[in-house]
Structure formats: C-alpha cells, structure tokens
PyMOL commands that place a pseudoatom at each C-alpha (Angstrom):
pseudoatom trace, name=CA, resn=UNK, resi=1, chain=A, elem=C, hetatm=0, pos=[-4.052, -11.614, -9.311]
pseudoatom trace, name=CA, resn=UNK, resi=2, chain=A, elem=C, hetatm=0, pos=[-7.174, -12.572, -7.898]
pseudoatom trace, name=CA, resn=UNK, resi=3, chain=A, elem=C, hetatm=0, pos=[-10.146, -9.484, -7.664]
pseudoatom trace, name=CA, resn=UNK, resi=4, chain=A, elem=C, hetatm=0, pos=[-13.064, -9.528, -6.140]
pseudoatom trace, name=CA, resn=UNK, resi=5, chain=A, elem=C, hetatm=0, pos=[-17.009, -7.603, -6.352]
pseudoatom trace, name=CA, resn=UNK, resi=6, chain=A, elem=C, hetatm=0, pos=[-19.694, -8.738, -4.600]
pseudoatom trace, name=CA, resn=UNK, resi=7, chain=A, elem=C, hetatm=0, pos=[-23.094, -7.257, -4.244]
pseudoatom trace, name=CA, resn=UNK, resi=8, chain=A, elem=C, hetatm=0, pos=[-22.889, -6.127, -0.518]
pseudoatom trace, name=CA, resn=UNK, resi=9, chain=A, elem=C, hetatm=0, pos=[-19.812, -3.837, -1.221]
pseudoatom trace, name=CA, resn=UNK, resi=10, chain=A, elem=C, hetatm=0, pos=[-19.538, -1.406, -3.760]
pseudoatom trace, name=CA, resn=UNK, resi=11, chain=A, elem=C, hetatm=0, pos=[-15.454, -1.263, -3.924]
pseudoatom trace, name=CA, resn=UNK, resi=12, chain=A, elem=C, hetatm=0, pos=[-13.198, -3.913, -5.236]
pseudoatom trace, name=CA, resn=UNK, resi=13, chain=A, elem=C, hetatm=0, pos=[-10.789, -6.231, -3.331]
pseudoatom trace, name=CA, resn=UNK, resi=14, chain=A, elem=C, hetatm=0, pos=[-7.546, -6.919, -4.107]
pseudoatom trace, name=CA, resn=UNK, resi=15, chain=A, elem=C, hetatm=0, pos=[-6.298, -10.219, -2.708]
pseudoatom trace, name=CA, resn=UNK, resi=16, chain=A, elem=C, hetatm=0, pos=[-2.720, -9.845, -1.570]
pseudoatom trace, name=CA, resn=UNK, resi=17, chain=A, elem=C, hetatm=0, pos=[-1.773, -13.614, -0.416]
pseudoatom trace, name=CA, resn=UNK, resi=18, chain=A, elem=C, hetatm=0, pos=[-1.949, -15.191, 3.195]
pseudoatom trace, name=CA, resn=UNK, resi=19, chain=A, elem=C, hetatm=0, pos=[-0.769, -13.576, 6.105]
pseudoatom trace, name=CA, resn=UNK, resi=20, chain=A, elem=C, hetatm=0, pos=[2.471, -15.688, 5.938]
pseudoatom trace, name=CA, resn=UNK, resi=21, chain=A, elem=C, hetatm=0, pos=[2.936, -14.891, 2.165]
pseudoatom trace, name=CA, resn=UNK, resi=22, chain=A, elem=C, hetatm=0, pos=[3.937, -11.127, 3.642]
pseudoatom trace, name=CA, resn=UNK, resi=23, chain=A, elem=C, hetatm=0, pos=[6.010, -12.064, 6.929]
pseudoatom trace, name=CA, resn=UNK, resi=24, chain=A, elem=C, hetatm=0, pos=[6.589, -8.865, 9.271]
pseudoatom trace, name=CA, resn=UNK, resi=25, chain=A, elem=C, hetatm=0, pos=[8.945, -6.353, 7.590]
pseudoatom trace, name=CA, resn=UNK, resi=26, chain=A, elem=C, hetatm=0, pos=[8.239, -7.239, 4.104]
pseudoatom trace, name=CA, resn=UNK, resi=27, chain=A, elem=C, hetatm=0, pos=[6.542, -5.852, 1.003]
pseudoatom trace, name=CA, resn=UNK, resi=28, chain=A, elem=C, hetatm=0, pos=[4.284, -7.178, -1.902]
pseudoatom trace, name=CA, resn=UNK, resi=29, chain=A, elem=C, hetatm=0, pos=[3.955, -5.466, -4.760]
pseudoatom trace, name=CA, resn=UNK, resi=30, chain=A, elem=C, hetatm=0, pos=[0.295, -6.046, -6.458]
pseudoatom trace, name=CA, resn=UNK, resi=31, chain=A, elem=C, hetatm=0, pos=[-0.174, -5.065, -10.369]
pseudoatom trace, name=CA, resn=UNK, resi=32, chain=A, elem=C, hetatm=0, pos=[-3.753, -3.549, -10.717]
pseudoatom trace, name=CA, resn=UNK, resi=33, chain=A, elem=C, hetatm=0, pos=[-5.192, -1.561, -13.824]
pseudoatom trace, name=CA, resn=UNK, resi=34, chain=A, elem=C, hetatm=0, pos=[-6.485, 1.003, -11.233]
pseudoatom trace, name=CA, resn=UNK, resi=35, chain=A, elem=C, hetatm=0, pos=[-3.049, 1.819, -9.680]
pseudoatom trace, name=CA, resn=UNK, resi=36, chain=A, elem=C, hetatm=0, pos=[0.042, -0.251, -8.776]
pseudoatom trace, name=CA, resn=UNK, resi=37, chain=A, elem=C, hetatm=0, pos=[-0.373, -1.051, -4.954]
pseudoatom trace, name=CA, resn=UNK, resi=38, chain=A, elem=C, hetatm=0, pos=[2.236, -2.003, -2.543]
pseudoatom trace, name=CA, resn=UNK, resi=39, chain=A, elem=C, hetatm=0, pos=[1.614, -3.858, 0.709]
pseudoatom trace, name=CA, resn=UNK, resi=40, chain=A, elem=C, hetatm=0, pos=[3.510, -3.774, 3.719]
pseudoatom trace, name=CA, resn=UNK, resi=41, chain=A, elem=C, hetatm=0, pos=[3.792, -5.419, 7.162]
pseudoatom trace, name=CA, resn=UNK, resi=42, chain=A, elem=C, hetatm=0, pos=[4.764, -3.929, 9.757]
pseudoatom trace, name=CA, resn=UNK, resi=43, chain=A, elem=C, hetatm=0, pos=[4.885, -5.863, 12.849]
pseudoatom trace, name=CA, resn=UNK, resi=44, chain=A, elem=C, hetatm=0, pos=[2.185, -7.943, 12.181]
pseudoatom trace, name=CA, resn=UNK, resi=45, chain=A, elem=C, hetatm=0, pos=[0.401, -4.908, 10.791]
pseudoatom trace, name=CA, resn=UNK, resi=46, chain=A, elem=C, hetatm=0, pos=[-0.643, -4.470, 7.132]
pseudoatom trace, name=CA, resn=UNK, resi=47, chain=A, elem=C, hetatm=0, pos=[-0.481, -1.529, 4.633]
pseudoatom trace, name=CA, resn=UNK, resi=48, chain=A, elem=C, hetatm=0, pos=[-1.805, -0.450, 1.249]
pseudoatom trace, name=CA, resn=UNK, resi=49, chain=A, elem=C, hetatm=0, pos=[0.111, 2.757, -0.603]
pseudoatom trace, name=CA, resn=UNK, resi=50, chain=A, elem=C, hetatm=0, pos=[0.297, 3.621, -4.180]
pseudoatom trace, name=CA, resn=UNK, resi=51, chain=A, elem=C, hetatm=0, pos=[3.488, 2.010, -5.735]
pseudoatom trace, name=CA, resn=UNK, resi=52, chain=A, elem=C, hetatm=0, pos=[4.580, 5.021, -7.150]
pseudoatom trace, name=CA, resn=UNK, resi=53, chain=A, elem=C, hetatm=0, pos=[6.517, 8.065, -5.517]
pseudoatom trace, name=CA, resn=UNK, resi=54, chain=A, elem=C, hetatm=0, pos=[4.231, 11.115, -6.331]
pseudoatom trace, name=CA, resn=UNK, resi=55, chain=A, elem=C, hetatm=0, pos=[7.518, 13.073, -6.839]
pseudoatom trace, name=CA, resn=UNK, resi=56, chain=A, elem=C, hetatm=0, pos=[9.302, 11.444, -9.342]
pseudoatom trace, name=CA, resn=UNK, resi=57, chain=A, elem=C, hetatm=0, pos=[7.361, 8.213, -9.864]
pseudoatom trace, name=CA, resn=UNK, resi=58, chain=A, elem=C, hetatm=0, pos=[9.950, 5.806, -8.396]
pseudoatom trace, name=CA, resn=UNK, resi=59, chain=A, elem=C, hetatm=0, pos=[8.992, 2.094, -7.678]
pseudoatom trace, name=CA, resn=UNK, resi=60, chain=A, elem=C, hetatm=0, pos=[8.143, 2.250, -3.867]
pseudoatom trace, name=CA, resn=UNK, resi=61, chain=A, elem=C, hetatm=0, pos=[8.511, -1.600, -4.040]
pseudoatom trace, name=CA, resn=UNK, resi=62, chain=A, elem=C, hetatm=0, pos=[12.569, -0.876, -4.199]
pseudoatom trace, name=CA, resn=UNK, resi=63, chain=A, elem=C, hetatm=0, pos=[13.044, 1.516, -1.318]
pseudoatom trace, name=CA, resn=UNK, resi=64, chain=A, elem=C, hetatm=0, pos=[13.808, 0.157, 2.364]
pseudoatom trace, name=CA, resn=UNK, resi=65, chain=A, elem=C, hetatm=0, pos=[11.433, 0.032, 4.837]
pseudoatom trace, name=CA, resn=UNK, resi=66, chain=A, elem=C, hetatm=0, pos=[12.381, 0.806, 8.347]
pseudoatom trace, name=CA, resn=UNK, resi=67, chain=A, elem=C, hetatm=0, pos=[9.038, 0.262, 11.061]
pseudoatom trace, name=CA, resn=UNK, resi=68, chain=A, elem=C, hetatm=0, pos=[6.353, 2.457, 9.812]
pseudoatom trace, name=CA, resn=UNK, resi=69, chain=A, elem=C, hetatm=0, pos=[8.576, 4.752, 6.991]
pseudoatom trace, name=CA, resn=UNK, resi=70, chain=A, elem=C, hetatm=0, pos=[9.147, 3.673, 3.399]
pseudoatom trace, name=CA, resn=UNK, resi=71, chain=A, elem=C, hetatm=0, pos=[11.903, 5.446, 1.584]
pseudoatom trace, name=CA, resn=UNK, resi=72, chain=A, elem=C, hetatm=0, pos=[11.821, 6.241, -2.145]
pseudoatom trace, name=CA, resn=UNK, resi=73, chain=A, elem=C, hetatm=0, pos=[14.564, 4.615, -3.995]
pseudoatom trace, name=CA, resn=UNK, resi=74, chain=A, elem=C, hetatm=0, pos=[15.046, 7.495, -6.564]
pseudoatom trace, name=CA, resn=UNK, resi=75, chain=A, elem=C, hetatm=0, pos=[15.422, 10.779, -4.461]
pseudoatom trace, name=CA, resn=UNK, resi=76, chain=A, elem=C, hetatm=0, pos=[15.036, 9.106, -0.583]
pseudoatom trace, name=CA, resn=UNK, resi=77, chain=A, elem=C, hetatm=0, pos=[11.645, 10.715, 0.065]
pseudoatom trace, name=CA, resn=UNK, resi=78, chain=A, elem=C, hetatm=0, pos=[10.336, 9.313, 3.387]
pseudoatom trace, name=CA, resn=UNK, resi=79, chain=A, elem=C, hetatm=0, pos=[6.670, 8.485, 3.663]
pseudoatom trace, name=CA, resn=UNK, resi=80, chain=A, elem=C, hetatm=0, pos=[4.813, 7.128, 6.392]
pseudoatom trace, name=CA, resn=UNK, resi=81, chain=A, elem=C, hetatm=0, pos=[2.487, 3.953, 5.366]
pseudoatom trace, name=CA, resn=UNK, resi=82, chain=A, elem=C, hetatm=0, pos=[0.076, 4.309, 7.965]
pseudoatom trace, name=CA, resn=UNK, resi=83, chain=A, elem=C, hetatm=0, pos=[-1.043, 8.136, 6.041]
pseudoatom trace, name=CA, resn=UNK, resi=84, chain=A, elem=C, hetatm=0, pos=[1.085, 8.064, 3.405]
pseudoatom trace, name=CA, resn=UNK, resi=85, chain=A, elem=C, hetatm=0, pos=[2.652, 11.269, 4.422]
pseudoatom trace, name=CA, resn=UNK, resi=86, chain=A, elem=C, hetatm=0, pos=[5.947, 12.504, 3.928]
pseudoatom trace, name=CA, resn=UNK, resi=87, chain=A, elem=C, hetatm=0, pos=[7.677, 11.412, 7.363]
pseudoatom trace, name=CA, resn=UNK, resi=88, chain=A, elem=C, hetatm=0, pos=[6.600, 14.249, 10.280]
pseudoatom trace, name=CA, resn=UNK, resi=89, chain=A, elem=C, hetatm=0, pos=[4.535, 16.381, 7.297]
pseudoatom trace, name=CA, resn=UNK, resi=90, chain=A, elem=C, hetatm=0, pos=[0.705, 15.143, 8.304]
pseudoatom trace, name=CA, resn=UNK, resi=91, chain=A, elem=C, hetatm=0, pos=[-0.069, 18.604, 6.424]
pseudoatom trace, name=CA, resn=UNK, resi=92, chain=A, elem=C, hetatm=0, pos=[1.654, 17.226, 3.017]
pseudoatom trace, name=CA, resn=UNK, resi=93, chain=A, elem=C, hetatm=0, pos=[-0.016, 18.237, 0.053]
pseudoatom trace, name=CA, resn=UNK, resi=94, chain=A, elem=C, hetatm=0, pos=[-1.524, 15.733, -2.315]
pseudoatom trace, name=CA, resn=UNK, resi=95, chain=A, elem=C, hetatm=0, pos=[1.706, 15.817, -4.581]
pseudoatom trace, name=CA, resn=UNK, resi=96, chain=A, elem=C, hetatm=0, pos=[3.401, 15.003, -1.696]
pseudoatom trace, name=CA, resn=UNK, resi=97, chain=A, elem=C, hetatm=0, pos=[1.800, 11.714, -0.349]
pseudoatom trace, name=CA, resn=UNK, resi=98, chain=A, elem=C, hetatm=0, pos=[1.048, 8.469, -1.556]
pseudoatom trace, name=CA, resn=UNK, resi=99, chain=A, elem=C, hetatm=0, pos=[-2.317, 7.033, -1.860]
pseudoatom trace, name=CA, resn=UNK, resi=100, chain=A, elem=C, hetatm=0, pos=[-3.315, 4.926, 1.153]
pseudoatom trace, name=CA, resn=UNK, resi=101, chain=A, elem=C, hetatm=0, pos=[-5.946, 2.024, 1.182]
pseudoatom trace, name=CA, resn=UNK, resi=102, chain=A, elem=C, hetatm=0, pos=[-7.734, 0.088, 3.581]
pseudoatom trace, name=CA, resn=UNK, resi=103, chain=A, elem=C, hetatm=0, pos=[-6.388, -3.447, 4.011]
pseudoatom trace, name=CA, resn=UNK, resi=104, chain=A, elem=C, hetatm=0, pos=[-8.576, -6.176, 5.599]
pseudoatom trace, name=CA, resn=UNK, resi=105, chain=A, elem=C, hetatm=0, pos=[-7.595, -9.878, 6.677]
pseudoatom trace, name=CA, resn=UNK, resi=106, chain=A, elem=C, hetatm=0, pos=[-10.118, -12.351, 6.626]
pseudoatom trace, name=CA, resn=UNK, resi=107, chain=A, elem=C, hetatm=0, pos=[-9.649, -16.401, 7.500]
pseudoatom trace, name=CA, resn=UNK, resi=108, chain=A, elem=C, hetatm=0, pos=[-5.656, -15.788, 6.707]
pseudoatom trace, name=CA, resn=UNK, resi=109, chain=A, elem=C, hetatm=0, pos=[-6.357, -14.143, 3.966]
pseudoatom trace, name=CA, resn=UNK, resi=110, chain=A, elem=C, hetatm=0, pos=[-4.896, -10.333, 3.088]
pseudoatom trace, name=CA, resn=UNK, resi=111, chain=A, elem=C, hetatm=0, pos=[-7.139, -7.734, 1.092]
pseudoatom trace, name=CA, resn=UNK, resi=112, chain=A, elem=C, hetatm=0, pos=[-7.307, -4.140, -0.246]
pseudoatom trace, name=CA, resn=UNK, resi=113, chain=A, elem=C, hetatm=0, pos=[-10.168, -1.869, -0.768]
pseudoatom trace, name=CA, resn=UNK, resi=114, chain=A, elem=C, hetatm=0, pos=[-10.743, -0.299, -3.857]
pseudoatom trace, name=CA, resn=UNK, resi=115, chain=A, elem=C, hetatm=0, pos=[-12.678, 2.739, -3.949]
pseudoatom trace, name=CA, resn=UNK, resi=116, chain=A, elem=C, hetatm=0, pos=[-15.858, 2.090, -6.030]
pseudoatom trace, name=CA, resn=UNK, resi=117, chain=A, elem=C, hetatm=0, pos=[-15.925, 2.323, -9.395]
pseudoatom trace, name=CA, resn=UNK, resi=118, chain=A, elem=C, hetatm=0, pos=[-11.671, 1.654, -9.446]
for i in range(1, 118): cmd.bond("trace and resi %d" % i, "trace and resi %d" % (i + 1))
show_as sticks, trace
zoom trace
C-alpha cells in the first residue's frame, strides 16, 4: 500500500489504485495502521468509510452495496457512504455511523485523506 506526506499538506494519502482498478459498483478494501478503510464507487463516484461496522465491528468490505447504501454483513445495518449515516438517520450518533473520508482523484489516480497526525 502506497502512503503519501508531503510538505504542503498536513494529512496523509492513501493511494487506492486507478480509477479502473474500482469500476462503478465496486469496493476496495485498503489495510492502514490508522483504521481499515473501504472505498466505494458509486456511479463513477468515489467513497472512503471506516471498514468496520461501529455496532458490532463487522467487515463492511462483505456487505452488498446497493447505489449509495452499504449493508453490514453481520446484523444488516444500512449506512449511507456519502455521511456514513445509518440509512434516513442524518442525526445518528457517533456509535452509529461510520467514519467518512475525503477521497480525491488525481491524473487517474484514487486517494484518501487522512486527518493529520493519522
């Protein structure tokens, strides 16, 4: 897994592949020491949530993804990548959402943003 610093930007980049690596509907699951990511595209679209369900820590990387809503494989929890809400809860406590990151893509490539210091 490639990371990257650099002097202009104080978080951390994940590369996740090229844009075709992660074809519309798919998922790539990224191993980091800060927290295991997932990334998803959706339509073209990419996402960054925590790989783990906040409820009973089930591998997000297993549950179907239908449009924006990824479903925990362990207990069917629907969260919403683009806030990583449960489905039509915005409100949802922190126990009850997934950590979201910004994703970039640059020249093909596909990123995450660490927060600084992660």
């Amino acid at each position: 897994m490639n990371s990257i610093t650099t002097e202009k930007s104080p978080h951390r980049r994940l590369r996740a592949g090229r844009i075709e690596d992660i074809p519309p509907g798919s998922k790539k699951f990224l191993p980091d020491y800060y927290e295991n990511i997932l990334v998803v595209n959706v339509d073209g679209e990419f996402f960054a949530v925590s790989n783990t369900c906040p409820h009973a820590g089930g591998w997000m990387a297993y549950g179907p993804l239908e449009g924006y809503i990824l479903e925990c494989p362990m207990h069917f929890w629907p969260f919403d990548v683009r806030n990583g809400c449960l489905s039509g809860m915005e409100d949802s406590g922190l126990f009850e959402r997934l950590n979201t990151y910004p994703v970039t893509v640059e020249a093909g490539e596909v990123f995450v943003e660490l927060p600084a210091g992660a």
